[in-house]
N, C-alpha and C positions, 0 to 999 in steps of 0.2 A: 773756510772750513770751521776757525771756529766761535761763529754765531749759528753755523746751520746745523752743526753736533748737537748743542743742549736742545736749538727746536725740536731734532726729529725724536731724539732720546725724550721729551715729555708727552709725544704721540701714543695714541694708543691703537695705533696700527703699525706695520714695517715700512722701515724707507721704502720698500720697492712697490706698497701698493703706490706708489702717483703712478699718474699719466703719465704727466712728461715735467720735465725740469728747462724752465726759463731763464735765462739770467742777461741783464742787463749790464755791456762793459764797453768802454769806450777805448782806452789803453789798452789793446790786448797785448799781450808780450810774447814774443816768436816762440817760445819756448809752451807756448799755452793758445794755440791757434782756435779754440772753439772750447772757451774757460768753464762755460757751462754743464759741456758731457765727462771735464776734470772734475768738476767739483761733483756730479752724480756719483761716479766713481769711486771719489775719495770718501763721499759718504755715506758711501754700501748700500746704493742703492739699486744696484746690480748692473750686470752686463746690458739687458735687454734694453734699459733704462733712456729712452727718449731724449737727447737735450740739446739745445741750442741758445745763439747769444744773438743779443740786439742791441741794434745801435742808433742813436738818435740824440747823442752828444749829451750836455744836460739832462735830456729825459727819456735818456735807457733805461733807470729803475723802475720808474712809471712805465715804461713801455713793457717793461716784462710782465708787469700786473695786470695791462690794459688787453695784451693778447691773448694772457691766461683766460683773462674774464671773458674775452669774446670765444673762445674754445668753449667755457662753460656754458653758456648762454646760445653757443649754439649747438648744444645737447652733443658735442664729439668728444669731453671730459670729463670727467667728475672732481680730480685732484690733482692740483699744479704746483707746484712749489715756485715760485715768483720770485728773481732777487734782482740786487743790483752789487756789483763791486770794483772798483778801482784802486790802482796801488800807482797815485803819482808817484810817489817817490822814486820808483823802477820805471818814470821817465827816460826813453834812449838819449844818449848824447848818438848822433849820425855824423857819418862824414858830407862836408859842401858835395855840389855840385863835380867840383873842379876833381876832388880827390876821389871821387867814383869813377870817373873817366879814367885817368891814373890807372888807378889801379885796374881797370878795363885792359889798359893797354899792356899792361905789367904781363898778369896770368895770359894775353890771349899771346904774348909773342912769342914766335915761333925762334929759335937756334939766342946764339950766344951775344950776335951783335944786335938783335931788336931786342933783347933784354937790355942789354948795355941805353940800347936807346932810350929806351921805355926809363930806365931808371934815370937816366938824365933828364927827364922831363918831370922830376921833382917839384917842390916848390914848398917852402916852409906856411905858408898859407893852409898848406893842406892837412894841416895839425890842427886847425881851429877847427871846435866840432860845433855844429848845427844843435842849440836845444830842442831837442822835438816836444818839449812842454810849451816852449814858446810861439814854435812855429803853430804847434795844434790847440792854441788859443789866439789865435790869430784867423781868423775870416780871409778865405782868397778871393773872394768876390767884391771884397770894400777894402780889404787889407789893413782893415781896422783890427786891433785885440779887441779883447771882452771889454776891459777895461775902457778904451775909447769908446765901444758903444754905450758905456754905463755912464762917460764925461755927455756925449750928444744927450743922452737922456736926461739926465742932469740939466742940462741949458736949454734942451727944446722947455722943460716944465719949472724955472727958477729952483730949483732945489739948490739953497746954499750947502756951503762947506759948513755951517753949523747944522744944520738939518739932518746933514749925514754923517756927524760926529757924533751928534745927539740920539739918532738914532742908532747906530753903533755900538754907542756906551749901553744904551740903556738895554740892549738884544744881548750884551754882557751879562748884563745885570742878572737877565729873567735865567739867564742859564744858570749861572752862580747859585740862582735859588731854588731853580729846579733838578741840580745836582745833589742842594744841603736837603731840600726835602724828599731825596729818594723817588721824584717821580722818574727816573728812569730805570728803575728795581724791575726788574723782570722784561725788560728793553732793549738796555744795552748789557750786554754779556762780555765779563771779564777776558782780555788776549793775553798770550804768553809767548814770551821769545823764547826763542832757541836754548837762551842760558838760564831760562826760568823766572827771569823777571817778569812782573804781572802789571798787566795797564788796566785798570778799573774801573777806569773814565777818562775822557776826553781828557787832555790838558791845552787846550787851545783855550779854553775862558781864561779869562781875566778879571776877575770880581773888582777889581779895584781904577777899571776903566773909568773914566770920565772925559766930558768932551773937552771939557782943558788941556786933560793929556795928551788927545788925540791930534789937538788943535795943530800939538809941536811936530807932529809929524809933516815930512812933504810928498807932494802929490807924487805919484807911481805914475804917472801916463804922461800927464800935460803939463809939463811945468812952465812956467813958476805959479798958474793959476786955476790947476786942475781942482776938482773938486774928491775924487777919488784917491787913496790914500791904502798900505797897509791895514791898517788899523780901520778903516770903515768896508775893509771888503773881503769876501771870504777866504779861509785858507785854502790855501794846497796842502793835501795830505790823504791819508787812506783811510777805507773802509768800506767794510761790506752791509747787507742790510737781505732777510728773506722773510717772504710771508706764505702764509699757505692758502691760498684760494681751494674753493669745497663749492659743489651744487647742493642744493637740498637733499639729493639721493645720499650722496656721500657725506651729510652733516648727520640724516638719519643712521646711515649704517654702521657707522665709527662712531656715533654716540657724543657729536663734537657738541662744545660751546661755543658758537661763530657769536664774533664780537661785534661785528658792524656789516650793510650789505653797500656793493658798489652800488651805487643807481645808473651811470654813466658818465663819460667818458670823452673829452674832446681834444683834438688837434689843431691848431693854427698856423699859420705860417703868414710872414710878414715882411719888411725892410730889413733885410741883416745888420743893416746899422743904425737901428734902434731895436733889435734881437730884446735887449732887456725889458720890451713892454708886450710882450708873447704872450703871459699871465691875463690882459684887461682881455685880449682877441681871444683865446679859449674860451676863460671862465665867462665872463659875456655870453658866447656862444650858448652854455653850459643854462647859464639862469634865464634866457628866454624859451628855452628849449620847455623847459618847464617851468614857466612862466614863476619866476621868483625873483626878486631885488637882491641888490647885496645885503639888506640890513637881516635878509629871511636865511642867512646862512649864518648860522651862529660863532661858528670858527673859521678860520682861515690859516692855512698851513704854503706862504708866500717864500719858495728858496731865496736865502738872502746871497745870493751872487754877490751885490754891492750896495751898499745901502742907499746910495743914488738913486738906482735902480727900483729898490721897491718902492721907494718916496715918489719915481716917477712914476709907477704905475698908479698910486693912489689918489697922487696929483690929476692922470690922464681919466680914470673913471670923476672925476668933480670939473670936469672940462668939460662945458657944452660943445663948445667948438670941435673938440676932438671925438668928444661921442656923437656926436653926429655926424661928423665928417667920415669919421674912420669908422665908426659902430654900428652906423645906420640906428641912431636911436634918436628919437624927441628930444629928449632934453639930456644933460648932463645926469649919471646913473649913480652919484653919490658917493656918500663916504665909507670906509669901513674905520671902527672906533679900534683904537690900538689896543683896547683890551680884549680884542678878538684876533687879531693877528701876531701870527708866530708868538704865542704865550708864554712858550719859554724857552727864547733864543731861536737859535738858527743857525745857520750858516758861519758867519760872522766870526762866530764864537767853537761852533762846532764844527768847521771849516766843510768843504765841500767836494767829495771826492765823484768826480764827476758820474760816473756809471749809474754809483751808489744812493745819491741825493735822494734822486723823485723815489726812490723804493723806501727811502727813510723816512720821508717826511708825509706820505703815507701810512704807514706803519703809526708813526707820533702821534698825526691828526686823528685814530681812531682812538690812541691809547688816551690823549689829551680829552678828548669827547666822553668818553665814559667817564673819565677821574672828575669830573666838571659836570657831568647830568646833560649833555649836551647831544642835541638830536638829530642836524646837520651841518657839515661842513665841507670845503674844499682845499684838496691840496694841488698846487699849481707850482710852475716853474718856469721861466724863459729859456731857451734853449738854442745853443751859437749856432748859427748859419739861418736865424731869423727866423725861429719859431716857438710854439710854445703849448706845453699839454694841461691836463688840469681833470681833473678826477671829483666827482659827487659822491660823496660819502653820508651813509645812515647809520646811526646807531642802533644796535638792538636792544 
């Protein structure tokens, strides 16, 4: 609610002209079974008001944009309101296996001695609660975390442990600077607790990262010689993200300034246990479709999951082998130069709230393109259970 208060409040139409309201959430919380027609609601956008929630793990914010767009495109909308939000923090703890049974037998027994029963059939085990952040970053097809698929990715493409400290430190860095120079002024919109205290920015950068620091860190997955780490992979934390998708009927009739147009739009799916290379199979997809290289896309907006991860991706587009094994291309499709990718920070640094990501980094790639004079670009993401989306963005 409140990043999508200031949007509609600078409108110069009412919440309740959209269509309909999107929203991208992966966490939903029992308490909030379809967070999307909550958050209409809450934003006075009336009763009548259309909404629903998607899911596609990693790239539900994107997903909520990608379906708006195809409503608009195919002439059944004019006005969508697009988000993404998750709130790890409000992570369930669950009961095992063992103590849902339990307590199964508990409530269904009937008189005084199958209660007696039921109760005897205790077990101090049944105290330990299940993390459901853990269990739902964990792949049940490979039984891999995210994590282990960002180590496989890592070692199928030599990406050292300094690679992805280096690269780590330095997605620190660019945020640090693009906090002190205000490019996220009119972006990111100040939050408030309950007792009045105001969060104004991110606090997950680290300005004073370097891969020395990082070095001392130990691996999170594979020890003692993982290459993945705290410190080189994204946070867990929350946040939301909304954009407002418009056709040209409804740019003309509300008198908007549209900032950038989608061009399209792609999906992949892949090995769930290399999920982290989803980004080369979309956006791939994405630059033959209309015939462009990567050097013809000026930005790149790469969710930093892990920095393994995106090092692997960049590794597998400069891979003959792999682009043409897996890509079906001629030769190896090249580099992208780090001063096009994720320009300032990412994930990393701004951690990664899953729903929420693909809608934010989205959002960025457009804001990042105009501040920069920049014409086209892609925002991409990998996304767990082995797949990955990826959006053409123009500037206007």
């Amino acid at each position: 609610m409140q990043c999508g208060r200031p949007l509609l409040l600078r409108q110069p139409f009412a919440p309740d002209a959209f269509d309909q309201v999107i929203l991208g959430c992966v966490n939903v919380i029992a308490d909030e079974m379809n967070p999307a027609r909550v958050a209409a609601l809450r934003l006075g956008m009336g009763e009548a008001m259309t909404a629903f929630t998607v899911q596609i793990n990693c790239g539900s914010g994107m997903q909520s944009i990608d379906t708006g767009y195809r409503y608009i495109r195919d002439g059944s909308a004019d006005l969508i309101l697009a988000g993404g939000a998750e709130s790890l923090s409000h992570a369930p703890l669950v009961f095992n296996r063992g103590a849902v049974n339990w307590y199964a037998r508990l409530f269904g027994a009937r008189g005084f001695g199958a209660r007696v029963s039921a109760l005897l059939g205790f077990r101090p085990s049944f105290l330990k609660p299940v993390i459901g952040l853990e269990r739902g970053l964990t792949d049940p097809i490979t039984d891999l975390n995210m994590g282990q698929t960002a180590e496989l990715v890592g070692h199928l493409f030599h990406i050292t442990r300094r690679q992805a400290d280096e690269y780590a430190a330095e997605s620190q860095q660019r945020l640090a600077n693009a906090q002190n120079n205000g490019y996220f002024s009119g972006e990111i919109e100040p939050a408030f607790a309950r007792d009045g205290k105001v969060f104004d920015h991110d606090d997950g950068v680290r300005p004073d990262t370097t891969a020395d620091t990082l070095a001392k860190l130990k691996p999170a997955f594979e020890r003692p010689w993982g290459k993945v780490t705290p410190g080189n992979s994204s946070q867990i934390t929350d946040g939301a993200s909304w954009v407002i998708l418009a056709s040209e009927e409804a740019v003309n009739e509300h008198r908007l300034t549209p900032k950038a147009v989608i061009v399209d739009s792609e999906w992949s799916a892949l090995d769930p246990s290399v999920m982290g290379l989803g980004p080369v199979y979309c956006s791939t997809a994405i630059l033959q479709r209309h015939a462009l290289t990567l050097g013809d896309v000026e930005l790149w907006e790469l969710n930093e999951a892990f920095a393994a991860q995106v090092l692997g991706c960049l590794a597998a587009w400069d891979d003959a082998e792999f682009c043409r094994d897996a890509l079906g291309l001629p030769a190896a499709a090249g580099g992208i130069p780090r001063e096009r990718l994720n320009v300032d920070g990412g994930a990393i640094g701004l951690g990664h709230p899953v729903g929420a990501s693909g809608n934010r980094i989205v959002l960025h790639l457009v804001n990042a393109m105009r501040r920069l004079g920049k014409k086209r670009g892609i925002a991409t993401e990998c996304i767990g259970g082995g797949q990955g989306g990826a959006m053409l963005i123009e500037a206007i």
